[in-house]
C-alpha positions in Angstrom: -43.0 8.0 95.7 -42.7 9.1 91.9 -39.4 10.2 92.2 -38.3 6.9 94.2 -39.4 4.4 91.5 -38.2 6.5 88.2 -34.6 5.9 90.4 -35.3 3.0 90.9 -36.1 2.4 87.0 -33.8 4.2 85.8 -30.6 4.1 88.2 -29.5 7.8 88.0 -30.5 10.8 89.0 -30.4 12.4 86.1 -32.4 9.9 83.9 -35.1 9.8 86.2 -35.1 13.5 86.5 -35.3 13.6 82.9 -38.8 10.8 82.9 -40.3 13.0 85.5 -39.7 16.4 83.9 -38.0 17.5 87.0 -34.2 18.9 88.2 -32.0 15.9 89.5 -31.7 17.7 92.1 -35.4 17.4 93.1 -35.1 13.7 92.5 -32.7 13.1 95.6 -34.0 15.8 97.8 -37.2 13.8 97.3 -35.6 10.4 97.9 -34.2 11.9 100.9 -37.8 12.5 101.9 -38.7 9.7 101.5 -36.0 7.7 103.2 -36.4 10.2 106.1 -39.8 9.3 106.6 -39.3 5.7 106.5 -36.2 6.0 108.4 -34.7 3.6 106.2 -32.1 3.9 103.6 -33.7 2.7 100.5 -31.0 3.3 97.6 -27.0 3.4 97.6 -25.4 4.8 95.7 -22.5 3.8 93.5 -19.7 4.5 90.8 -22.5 3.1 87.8 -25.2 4.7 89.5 -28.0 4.1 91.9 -28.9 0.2 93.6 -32.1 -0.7 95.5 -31.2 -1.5 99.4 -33.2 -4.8 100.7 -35.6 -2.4 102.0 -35.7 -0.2 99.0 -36.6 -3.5 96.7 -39.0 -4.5 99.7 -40.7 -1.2 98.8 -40.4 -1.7 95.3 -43.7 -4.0 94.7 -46.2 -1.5 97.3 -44.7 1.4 95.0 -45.3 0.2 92.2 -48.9 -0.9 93.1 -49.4 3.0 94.4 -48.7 4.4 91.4 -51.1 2.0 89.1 -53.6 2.3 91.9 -53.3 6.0 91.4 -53.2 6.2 87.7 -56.3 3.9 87.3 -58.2 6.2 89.7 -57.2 9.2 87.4 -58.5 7.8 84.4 -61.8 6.1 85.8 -62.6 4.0 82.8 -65.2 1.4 82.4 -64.0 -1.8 84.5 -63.8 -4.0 81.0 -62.0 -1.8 79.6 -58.1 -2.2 80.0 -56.5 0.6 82.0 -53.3 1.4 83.9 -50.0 1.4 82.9 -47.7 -1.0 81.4 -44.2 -0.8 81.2 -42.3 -2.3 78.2 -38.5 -3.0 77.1 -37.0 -3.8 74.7 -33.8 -3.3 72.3 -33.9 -0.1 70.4 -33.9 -1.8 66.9 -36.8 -3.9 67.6 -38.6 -1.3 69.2 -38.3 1.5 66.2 -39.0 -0.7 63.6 -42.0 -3.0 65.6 -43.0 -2.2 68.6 -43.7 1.7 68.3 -46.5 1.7 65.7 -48.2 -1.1 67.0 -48.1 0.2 70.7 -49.4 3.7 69.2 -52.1 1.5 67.7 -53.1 -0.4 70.9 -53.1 3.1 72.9 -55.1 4.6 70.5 -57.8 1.2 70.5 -57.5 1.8 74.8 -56.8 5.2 76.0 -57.1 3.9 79.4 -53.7 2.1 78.8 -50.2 4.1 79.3 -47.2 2.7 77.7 -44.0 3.4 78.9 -41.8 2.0 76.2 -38.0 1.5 77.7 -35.5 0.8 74.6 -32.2 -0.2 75.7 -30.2 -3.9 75.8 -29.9 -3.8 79.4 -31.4 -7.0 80.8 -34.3 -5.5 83.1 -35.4 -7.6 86.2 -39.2 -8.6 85.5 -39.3 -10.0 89.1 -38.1 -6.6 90.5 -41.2 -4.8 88.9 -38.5 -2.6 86.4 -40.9 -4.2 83.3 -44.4 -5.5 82.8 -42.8 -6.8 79.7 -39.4 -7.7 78.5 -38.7 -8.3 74.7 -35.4 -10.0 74.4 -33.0 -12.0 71.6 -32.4 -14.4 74.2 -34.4 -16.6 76.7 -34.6 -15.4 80.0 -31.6 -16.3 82.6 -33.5 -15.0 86.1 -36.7 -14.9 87.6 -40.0 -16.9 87.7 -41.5 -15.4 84.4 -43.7 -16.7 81.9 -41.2 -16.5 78.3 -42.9 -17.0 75.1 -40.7 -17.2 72.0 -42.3 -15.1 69.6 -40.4 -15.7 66.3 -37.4 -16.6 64.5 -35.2 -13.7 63.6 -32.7 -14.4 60.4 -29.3 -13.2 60.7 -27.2 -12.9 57.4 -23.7 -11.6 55.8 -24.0 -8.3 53.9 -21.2 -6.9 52.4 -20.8 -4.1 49.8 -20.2 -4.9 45.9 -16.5 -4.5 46.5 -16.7 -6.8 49.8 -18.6 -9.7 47.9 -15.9 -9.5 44.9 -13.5 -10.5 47.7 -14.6 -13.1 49.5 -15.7 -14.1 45.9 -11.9 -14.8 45.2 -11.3 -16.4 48.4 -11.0 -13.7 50.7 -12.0 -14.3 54.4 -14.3 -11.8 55.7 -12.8 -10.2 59.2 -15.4 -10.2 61.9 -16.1 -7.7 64.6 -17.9 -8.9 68.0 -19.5 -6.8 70.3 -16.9 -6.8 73.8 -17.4 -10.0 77.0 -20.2 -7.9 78.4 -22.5 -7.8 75.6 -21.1 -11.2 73.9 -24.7 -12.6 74.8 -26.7 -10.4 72.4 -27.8 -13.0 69.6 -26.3 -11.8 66.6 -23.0 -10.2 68.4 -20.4 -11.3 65.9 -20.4 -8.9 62.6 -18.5 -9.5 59.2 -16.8 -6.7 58.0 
């Protein structure tokens, strides 16, 4: 079941071979296992990877549940203490400069809590169990999920001495956007 939800996560084999420690090719055999068992096909595979089928998202919650079920039972804390694990995402520049020392702190408050901290800007589905929790620029666009803005984030021009001489004198500043896929990020335009 392990191997079927780090695909799931991570939509390749090689990725989720790589969060499990395993070969690739163990990941599919297993997958294959699984999907024999259930006689169902439960991903598909495509040209960017791996997609959940209806009944591989089906078994997506259940799976999930397993394997906090089963991690709680490993670590048999104290009921009021917090225990399990918790996913997290979040873009990678918010995650190296925030997030990691402060998770590190909470894990070291509750060693009955595992973190799985996911940094990339790919918009993780909340409602398909790829996150506990999503840290995002932007508001939510999917889902029934509780959003919470946390805080203003300032964006401003920097330029080099050189640059600010320029557009000192009247020079324009050229900007640089990020390409139509990733025009949403907040903060997407640079000046150059």
């Amino acid at each position: 079941m392990g191997e079927f939800l780090a695909l799931a996560r991570h939509g390749s084999l090689s990725a989720a071979a790589r969060a499990l420690s395993v070969n690739h090719a163990t990941v599919a055999r297993r997958v294959k296992s699984l999907e024999q068992s259930l006689g169902q096909r439960l991903v598909e595979r495509r040209l960017d990877g791996y997609l959940l089928t209806p009944a591989g998202t089906r078994l997506l919650g259940p799976a999930t549940e397993m394997e906090t079920a089963a991690a709680n039972l490993s670590r048999g804390g104290g009921e009021d203490k917090p225990i399990g694990l918790v996913r997290v995402n979040a873009p990678p520049s918010l995650s190296q400069h925030f997030l990691v020392s402060r998770l590190a702190k909470l894990c070291r408050q509750h060693p009955g809590l595992d973190v799985d901290l996911a940094t990339d800007f790919r918009s993780v589905s909340l409602e398909r169990h790829e996150a506990d929790i999503a840290l995002r620029f932007g508001r939510p666009q999917d889902g029934d999920v509780v959003a919470k803005r946390l805080l203003p984030i300032g964006f401003g021009f920097y330029a080099n001495a050189e640059w600010r001489r320029r557009v000192q004198a009247g020079a324009e500043p050229v900007f640089v956007g990020f390409d139509e896929v990733n025009a949403h990020f907040a903060g997407s335009t640079l000046a150059v």
